[in-house]
C-alpha positions as CSV (number, residue, x, y, z in Angstrom):
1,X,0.0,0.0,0.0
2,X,2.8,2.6,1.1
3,X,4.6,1.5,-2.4
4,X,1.4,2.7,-3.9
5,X,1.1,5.8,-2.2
6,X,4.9,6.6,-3.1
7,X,4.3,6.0,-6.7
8,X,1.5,8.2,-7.1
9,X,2.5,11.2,-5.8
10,X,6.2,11.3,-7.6
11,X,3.6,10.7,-10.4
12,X,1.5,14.1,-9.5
13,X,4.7,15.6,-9.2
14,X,5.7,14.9,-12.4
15,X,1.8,15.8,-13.8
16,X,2.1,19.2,-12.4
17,X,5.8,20.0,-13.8
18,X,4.1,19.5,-17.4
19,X,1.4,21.8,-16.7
20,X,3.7,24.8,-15.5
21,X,5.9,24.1,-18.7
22,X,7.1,27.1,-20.3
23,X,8.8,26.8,-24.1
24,X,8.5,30.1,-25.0
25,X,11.7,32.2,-26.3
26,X,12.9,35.3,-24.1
27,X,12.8,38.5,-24.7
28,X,15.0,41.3,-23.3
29,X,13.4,44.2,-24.3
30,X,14.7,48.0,-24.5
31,X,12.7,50.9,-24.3
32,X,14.2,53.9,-26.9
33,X,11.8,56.3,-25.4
34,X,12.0,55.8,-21.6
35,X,16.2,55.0,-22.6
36,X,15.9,52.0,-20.3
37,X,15.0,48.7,-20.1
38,X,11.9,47.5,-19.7
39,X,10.4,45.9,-16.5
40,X,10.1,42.1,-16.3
41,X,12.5,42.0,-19.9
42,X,15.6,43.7,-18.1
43,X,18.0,40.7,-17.0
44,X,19.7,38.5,-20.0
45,X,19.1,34.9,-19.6
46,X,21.9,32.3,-19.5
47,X,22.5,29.1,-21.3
48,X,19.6,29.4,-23.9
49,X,18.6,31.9,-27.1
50,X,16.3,34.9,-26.2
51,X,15.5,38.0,-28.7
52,X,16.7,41.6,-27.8
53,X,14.3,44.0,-29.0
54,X,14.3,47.9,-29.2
55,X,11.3,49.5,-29.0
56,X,9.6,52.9,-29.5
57,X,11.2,53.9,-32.8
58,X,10.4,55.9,-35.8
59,X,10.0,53.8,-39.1
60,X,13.0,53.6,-41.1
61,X,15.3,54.9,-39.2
62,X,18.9,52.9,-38.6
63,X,20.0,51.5,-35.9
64,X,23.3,49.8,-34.5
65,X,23.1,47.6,-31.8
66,X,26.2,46.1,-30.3
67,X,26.2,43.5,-27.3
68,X,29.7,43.0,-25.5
69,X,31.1,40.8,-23.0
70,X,33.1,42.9,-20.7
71,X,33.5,40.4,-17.5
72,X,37.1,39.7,-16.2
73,X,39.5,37.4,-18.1
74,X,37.4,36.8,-21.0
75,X,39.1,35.6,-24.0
76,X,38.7,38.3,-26.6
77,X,37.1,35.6,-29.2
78,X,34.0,35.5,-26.8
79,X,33.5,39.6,-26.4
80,X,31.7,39.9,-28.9
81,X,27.9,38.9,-28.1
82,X,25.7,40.7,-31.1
83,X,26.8,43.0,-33.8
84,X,23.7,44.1,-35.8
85,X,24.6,48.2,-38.2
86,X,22.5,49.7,-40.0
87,X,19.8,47.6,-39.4
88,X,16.7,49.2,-40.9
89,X,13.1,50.2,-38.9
90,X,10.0,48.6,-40.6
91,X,6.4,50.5,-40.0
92,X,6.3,48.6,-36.5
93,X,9.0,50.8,-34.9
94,X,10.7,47.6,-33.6
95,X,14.0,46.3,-34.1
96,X,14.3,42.7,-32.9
97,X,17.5,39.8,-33.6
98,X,18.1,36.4,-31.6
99,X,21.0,37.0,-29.7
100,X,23.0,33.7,-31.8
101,X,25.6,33.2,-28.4
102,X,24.5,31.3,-25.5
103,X,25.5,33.7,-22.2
104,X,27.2,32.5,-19.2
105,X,26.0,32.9,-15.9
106,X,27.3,35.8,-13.9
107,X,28.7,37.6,-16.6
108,X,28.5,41.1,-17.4
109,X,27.4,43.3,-20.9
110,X,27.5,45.9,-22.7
111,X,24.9,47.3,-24.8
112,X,25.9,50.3,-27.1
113,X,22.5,51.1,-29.2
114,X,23.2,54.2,-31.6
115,X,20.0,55.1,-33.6
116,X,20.9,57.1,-37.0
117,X,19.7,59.3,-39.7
118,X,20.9,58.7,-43.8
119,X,20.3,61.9,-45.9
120,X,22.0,62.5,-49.0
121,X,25.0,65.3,-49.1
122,X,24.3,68.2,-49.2
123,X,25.5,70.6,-52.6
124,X,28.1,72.5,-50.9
125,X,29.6,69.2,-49.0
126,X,29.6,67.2,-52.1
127,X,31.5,70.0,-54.6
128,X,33.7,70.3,-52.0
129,X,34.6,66.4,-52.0
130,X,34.3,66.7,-55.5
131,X,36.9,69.1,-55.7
132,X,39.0,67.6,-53.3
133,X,39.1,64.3,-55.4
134,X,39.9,66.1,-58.5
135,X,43.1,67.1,-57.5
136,X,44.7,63.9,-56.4
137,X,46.8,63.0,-58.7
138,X,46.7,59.5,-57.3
139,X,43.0,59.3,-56.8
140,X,42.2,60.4,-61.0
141,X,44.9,58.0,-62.1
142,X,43.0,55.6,-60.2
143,X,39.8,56.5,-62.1
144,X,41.4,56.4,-65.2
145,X,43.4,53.1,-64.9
146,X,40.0,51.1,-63.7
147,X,38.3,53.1,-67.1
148,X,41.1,52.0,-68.7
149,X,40.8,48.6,-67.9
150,X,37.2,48.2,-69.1
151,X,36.6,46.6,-72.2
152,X,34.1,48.3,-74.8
153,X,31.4,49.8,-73.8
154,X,31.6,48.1,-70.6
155,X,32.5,50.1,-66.5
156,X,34.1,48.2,-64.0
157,X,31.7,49.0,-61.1
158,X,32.9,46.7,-58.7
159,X,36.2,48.6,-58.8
160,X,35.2,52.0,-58.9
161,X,32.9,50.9,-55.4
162,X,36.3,49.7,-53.7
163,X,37.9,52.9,-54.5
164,X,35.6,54.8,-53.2
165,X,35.3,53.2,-50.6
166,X,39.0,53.1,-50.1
167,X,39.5,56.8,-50.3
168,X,36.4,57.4,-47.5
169,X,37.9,54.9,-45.1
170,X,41.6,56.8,-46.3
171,X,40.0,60.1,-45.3
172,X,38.6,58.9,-42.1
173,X,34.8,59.7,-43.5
174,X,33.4,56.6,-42.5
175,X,29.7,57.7,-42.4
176,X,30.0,58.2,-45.8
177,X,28.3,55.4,-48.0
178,X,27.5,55.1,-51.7
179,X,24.2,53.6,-53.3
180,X,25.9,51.3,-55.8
181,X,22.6,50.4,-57.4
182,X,22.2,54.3,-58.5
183,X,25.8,54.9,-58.9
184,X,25.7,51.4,-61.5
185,X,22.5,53.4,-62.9
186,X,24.3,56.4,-63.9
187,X,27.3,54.9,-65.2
188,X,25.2,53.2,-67.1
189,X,23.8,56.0,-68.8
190,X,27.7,57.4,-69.5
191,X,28.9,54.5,-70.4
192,X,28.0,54.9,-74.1
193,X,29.8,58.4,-74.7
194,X,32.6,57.5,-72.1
195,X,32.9,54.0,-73.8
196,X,33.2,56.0,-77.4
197,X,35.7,57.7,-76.1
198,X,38.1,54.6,-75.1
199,X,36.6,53.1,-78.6
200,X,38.5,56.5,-80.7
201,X,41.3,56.1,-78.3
202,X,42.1,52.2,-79.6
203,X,41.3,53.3,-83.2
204,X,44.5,55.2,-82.8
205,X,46.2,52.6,-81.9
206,X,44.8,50.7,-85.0
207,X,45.9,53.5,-87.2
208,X,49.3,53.6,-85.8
209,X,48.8,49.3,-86.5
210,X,48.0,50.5,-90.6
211,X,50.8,52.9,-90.5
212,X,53.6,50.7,-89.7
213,X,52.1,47.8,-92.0
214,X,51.6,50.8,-94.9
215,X,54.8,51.1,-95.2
216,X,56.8,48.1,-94.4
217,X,54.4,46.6,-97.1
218,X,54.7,49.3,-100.0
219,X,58.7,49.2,-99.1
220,X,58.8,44.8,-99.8
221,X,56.8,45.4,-102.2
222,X,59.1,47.8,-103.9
223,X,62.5,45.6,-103.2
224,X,60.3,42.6,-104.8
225,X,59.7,44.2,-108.2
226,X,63.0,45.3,-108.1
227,X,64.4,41.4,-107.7
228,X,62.3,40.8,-110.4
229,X,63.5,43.6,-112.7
230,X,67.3,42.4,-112.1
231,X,65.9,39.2,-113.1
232,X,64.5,40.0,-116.4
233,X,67.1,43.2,-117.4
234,X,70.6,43.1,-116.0
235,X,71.4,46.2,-118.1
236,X,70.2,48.6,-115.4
237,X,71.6,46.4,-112.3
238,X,73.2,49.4,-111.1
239,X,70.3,52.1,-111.3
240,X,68.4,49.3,-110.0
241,X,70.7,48.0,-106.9
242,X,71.1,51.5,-105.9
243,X,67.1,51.9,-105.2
244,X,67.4,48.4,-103.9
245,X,70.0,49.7,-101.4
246,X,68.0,52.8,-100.9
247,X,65.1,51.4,-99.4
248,X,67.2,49.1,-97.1
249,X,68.7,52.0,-95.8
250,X,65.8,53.6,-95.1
251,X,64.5,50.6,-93.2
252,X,67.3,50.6,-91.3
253,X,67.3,54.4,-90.6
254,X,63.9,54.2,-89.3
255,X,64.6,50.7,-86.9
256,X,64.3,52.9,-84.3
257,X,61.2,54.5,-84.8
258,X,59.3,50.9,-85.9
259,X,60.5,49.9,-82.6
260,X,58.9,52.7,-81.3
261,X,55.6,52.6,-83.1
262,X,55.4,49.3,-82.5
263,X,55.6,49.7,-78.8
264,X,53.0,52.6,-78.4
265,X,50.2,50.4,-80.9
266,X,50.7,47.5,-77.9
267,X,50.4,49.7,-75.2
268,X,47.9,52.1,-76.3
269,X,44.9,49.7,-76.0
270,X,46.0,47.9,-73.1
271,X,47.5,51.1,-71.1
272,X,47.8,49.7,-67.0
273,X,49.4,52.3,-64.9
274,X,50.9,49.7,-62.8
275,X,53.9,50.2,-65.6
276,X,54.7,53.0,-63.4
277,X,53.8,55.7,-66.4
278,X,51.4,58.5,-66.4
279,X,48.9,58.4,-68.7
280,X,49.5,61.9,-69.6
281,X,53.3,60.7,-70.1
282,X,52.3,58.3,-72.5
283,X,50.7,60.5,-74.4
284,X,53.1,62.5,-74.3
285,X,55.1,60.4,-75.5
286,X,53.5,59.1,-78.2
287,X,53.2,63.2,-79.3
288,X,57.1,63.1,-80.0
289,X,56.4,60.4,-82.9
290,X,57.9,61.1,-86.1
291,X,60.3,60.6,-88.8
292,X,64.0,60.7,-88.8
293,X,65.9,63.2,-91.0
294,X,67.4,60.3,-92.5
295,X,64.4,58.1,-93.2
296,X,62.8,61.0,-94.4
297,X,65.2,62.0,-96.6
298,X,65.5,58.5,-98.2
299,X,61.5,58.2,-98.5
300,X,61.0,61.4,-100.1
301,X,63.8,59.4,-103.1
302,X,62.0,56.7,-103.3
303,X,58.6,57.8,-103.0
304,X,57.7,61.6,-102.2
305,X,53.8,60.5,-102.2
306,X,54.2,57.7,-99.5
307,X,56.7,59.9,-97.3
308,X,53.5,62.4,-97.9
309,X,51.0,59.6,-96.5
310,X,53.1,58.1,-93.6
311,X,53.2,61.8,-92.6
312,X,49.8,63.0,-92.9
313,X,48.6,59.8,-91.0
314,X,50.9,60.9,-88.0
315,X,49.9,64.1,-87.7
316,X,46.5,62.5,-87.6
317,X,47.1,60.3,-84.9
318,X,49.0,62.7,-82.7
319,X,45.9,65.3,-83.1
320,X,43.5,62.2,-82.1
321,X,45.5,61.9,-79.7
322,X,45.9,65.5,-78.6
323,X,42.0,65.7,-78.4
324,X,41.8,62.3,-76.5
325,X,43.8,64.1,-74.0
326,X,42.3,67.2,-73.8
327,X,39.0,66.3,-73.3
328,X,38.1,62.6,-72.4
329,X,40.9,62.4,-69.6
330,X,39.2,65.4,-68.0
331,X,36.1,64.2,-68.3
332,X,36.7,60.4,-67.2
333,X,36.6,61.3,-63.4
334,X,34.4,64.3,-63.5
335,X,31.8,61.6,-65.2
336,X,32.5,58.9,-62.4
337,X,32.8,61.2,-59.5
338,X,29.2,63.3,-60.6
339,X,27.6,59.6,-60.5
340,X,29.1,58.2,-57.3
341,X,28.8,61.3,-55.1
342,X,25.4,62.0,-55.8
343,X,24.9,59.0,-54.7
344,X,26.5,59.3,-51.7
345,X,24.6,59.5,-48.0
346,X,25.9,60.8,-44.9
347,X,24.8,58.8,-41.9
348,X,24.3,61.1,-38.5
349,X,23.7,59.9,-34.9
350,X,20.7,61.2,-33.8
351,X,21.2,59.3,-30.0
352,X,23.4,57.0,-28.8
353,X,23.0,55.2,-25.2
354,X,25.4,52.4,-23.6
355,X,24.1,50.5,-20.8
356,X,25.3,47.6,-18.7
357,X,22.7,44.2,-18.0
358,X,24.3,40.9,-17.1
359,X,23.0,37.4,-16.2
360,X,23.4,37.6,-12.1
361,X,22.5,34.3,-10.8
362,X,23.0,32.6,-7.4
363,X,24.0,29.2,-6.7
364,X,21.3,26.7,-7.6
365,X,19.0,24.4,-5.3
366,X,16.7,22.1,-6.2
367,X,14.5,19.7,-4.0
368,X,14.3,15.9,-4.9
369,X,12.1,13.1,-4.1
370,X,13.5,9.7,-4.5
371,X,14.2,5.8,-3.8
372,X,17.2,4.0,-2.8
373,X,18.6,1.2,-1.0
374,X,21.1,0.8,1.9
375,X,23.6,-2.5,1.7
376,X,24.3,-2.6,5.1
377,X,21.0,-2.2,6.6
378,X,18.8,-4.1,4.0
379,X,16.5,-1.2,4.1
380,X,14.7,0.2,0.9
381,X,13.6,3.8,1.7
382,X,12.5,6.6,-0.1
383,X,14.1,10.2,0.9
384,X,13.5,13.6,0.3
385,X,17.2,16.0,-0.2
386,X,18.1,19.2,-1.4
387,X,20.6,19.3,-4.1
388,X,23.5,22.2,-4.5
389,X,25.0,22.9,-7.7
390,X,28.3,24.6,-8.0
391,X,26.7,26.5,-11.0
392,X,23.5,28.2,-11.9
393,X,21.4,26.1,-13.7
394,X,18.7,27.1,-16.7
395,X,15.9,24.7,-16.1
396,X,13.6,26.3,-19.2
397,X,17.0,24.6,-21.5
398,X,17.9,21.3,-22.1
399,X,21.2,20.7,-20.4
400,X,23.1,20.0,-23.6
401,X,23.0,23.6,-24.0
402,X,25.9,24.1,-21.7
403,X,28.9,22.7,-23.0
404,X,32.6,22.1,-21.5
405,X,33.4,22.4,-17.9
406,X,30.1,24.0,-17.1
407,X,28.2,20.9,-18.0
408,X,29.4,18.6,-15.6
409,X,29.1,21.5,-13.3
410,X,25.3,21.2,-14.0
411,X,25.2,17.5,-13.4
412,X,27.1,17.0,-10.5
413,X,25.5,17.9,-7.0
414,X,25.9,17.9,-3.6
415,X,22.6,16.1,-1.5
416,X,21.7,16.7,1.6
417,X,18.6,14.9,2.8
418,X,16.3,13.1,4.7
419,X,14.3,9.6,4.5
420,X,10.4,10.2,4.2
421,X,10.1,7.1,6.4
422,X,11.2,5.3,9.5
423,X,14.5,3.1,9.6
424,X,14.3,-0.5,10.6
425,X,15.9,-2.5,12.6
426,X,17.8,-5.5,10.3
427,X,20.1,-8.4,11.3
428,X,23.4,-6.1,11.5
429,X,21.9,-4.3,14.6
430,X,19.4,-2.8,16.2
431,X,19.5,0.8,14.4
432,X,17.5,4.1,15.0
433,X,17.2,7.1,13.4
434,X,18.6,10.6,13.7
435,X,16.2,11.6,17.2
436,X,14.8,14.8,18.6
437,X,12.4,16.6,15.6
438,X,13.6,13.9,13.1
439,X,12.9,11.0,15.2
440,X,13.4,7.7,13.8
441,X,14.1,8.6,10.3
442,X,17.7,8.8,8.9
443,X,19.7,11.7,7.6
444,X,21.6,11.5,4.1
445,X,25.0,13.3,2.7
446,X,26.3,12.7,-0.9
447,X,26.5,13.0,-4.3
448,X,24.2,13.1,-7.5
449,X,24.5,13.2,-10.9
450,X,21.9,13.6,-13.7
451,X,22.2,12.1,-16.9
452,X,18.8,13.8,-17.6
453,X,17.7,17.2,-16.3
454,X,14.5,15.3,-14.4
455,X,16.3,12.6,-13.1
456,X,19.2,11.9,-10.8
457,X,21.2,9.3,-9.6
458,X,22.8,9.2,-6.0
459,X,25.4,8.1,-4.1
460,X,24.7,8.9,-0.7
461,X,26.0,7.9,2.8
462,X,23.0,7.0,4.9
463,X,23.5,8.8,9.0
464,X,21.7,6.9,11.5
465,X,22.6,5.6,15.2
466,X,23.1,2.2,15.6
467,X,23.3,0.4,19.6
468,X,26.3,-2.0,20.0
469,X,26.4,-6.2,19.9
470,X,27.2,-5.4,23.7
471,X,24.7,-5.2,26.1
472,X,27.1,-3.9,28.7
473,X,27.1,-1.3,26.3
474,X,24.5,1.4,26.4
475,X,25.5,4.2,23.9
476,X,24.7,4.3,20.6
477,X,27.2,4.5,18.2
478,X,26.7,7.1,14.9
479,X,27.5,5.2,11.7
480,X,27.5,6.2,7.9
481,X,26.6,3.8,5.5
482,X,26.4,3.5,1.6
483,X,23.2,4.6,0.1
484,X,22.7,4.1,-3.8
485,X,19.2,5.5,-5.1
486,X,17.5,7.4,-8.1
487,X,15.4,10.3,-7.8
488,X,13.6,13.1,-9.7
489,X,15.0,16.2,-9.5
490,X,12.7,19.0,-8.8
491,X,12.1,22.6,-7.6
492,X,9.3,22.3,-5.9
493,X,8.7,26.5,-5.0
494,X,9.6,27.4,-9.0
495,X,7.2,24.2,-9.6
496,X,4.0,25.2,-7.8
497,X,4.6,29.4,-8.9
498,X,4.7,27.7,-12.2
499,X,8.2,28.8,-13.4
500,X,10.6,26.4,-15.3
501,X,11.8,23.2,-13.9
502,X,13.7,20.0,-14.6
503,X,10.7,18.7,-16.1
504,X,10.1,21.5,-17.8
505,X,13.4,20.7,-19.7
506,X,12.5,17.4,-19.9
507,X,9.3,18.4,-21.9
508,X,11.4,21.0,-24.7
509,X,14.1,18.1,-25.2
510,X,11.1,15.6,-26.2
511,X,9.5,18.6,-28.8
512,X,13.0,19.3,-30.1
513,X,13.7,15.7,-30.5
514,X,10.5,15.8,-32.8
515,X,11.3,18.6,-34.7
């Protein structure tokens, strides 16, 4: 009958955890109007997800919210707790993440929440930038190697947005950011005169191509009719060698400036100013083009109307080029900067608040009703103990949430207890309990360990007094004997208020498990 009576009320025990359960998410909530938190949402929990929340904001507005850890002797990979910029505000006025980290008991934070405004520049702050940009040498040839580098009619975008970007971060104006979208929109639009330009600018280089071919062609092609005139007539061999020799000469005067009119046609298309050469250098460069006296001299012999060709397609080029560099260089950055900067916003900070929360939590006790059995007095009691943890334990999480040290930490507990029923006397002795208010039940002292959060098993030391074999002997001797039993761990005051408990753990494990 008393086994009976045992098993049914660990089993309304059990009922009633399952009723109270809670598997909710947390939320710790902050107030931007009141600048606090709010009451009942004010402590972080420990060991388990939960939501921080802002509220009492204006839609879109942006908002940086950063959670650190700033206890003692943390390692500087765990600081960091949340890092959430430039989050935009729906219609609701609430910003709201799950915190990703599971916190540690008794640690401390701190919350930096900065709320901001993004307008666009304003005229006078962006022709000022503007005008700053334009005369950095290093930041145009910057713009003009990356416009370089684009193929027909195609803008590198991705580059122009790292150098922006670079130069604002260079600059120290790190509330400065650029809608790439509208920036990519603009370019766009300018990328068909702007992509012309670079389209004249390699048609120079193909002219320059035709030039050299022009006359290295018309020059072979003058040797082979002479060969073949020696071939048929050997009565003018000398007239004829002498032309012959002519031309050759003329070649070789000019080596020197096929070399270099070969080297400008290669570079022109492909110009990269990694080669450590301005681009107005090149062009420069390329300007100072033109015949030697010598080859001149010999080409206006062998042919005044192709030295009169090769010269006016030079003079073409270097005006081509003239106006390439007069114009389109100018206008390459001027373009790109006019698209990028009026797309550029300013962010401001219209209120910034730090604040300090943490996860205080004392030393955890719970209350457990269980059944064992002692050796050395045959006896098979049941027992009530409280249990001491040498951490804080969550009982709303499963206790796999904790990980490391901290989990055994959760597992392993001290017991100190009592047994719900009298002791017995059994063939080793006669044996009484602990007296006075306890009277003939024994005490316990020992140690538990869960493998579940609901469920413990013990290793206790049973205290009782026992009378000695002598009957000369009156006193009663105080003995300590093993005492192995299993038990349900419960908080019976968080139980009956209807707050979380080991069975309430037990309860989210089974729904996760389903899930």
């Amino acid at each position: 009958m008393k086994a009976t009576i045992k098993k049914i009320v660990l089993l309304k025990f059990l009922l009633l955890s399952f009723v109270f359960a809670h598997a909710q998410t947390k939320v710790v909530e902050f107030d931007w109007g009141k600048k606090d938190f709010t009451e009942n949402k004010s402590k972080f929990p420990f060991d388990e997800p939960f939501t921080f929340r802002v509220i009492g904001m204006k839609a879109n507005q942006k908002i940086d919210v950063v959670i650190t850890d700033i206890t003692k002797n943390v390692k500087d990979d765990d600081t960091l707790i949340l890092k959430v910029l430039d989050s935009s505000i729906d219609e609701t006025g609430i910003f709201s993440e799950v915190v990703p980290k599971y916190l540690k008991p008794n640690h401390y934070f701190k919350v930096n929440v900065n709320v901001k405004e993004t307008a666009r520049l304003k005229s006078k702050t962006r022709d000022s930038l503007s005008e700053a940009m334009s005369v950095d040498e290093v930041f145009v040839s910057k713009i003009q190697q990356i416009f370089f580098a684009s193929k027909y009619p195609g803008i590198n975008i991705e580059d122009f947005n790292k150098l922006y970007e670079d130069y604002f971060s260079d600059n120290n104006l790190k509330n400065f950011k650029i809608d790439y979208k509208a920036a990519d929109e603009i370019l766009r639009d300018a990328k068909e005169p702007i992509g012309q330009a670079l389209k004249d600018f390699s048609e120079a280089a193909e002219r320059l191509s035709t030039l050299d071919n022009l006359v290295i062609n018309i020059l072979n092609e003058k040797k082979k009719k002479i060969d073949k005139s020696l071939a048929k007539d050997s009565s003018k061999k000398t007239e004829l060698l002498q032309q012959k020799n002519e031309i050759e000469q003329a070649l070789n005067y000019n080596s020197e400036f096929f070399a270099s009119l070969y080297k400008v046609e290669n570079e022109l298309p492909y110009f990269n100013l990694n080669s450590g050469e301005t681009l107005s250098g090149f062009l420069e460069r390329t300007d100072t083009l033109k015949l030697n006296a010598e080859f001149e001299q010999q080409l206006k012999k062998i042919d005044p109307s192709l030295l009169k060709q090769v010269n006016d397609e030079l003079s073409e080029t270097r005006k081509n080029l003239k106006s390439f560099n007069s114009n389109t260089i100018a206008s390459i950055p001027k373009v790109v900067n006019e698209a990028f900067l009026n797309n550029t916003f300013f962010t401001s900070v219209l209120g910034s608040n730090v604040y300090d929360n943490d996860t205080e939590a004392g030393i955890y006790t719970s209350q457990t009703f269980g059944y064992g059995y002692s050796p050395k007095t045959d006896n098979g009691l049941t027992y009530f103990s409280f249990s001491f943890f040498a951490r804080p334990v969550n009982n709303s999480v499963p206790l796999s949430n904790v990980k490391g040290w901290d989990n055994l930490k959760v597992r392993l507990c001290a017991n100190v207890g009592l047994t719900l029923e009298d002791i017995t006397t059994n063939k080793n002795g006669q044996i009484s309990g602990l007296g006075s208010v306890f009277g003939n039940k024994a005490g316990l002292v020992g140690l538990g360990i869960r493998p579940w959060a609901f469920l413990k098993v013990d290793a206790n030391a049973l205290l009782y007094y026992m009378k000695d074999p002598n009957p000369l002997i009156t006193n009663k001797k105080f003995v300590a004997s093993p005492f192995f039993g299993v038990s349900v761990n419960l908080n019976i005051v968080k139980l009956l208020s209807g707050q979380s408990n080991s069975l309430t753990t037990l309860q989210k494990e089974a729904k996760s498990n389903n899930h």
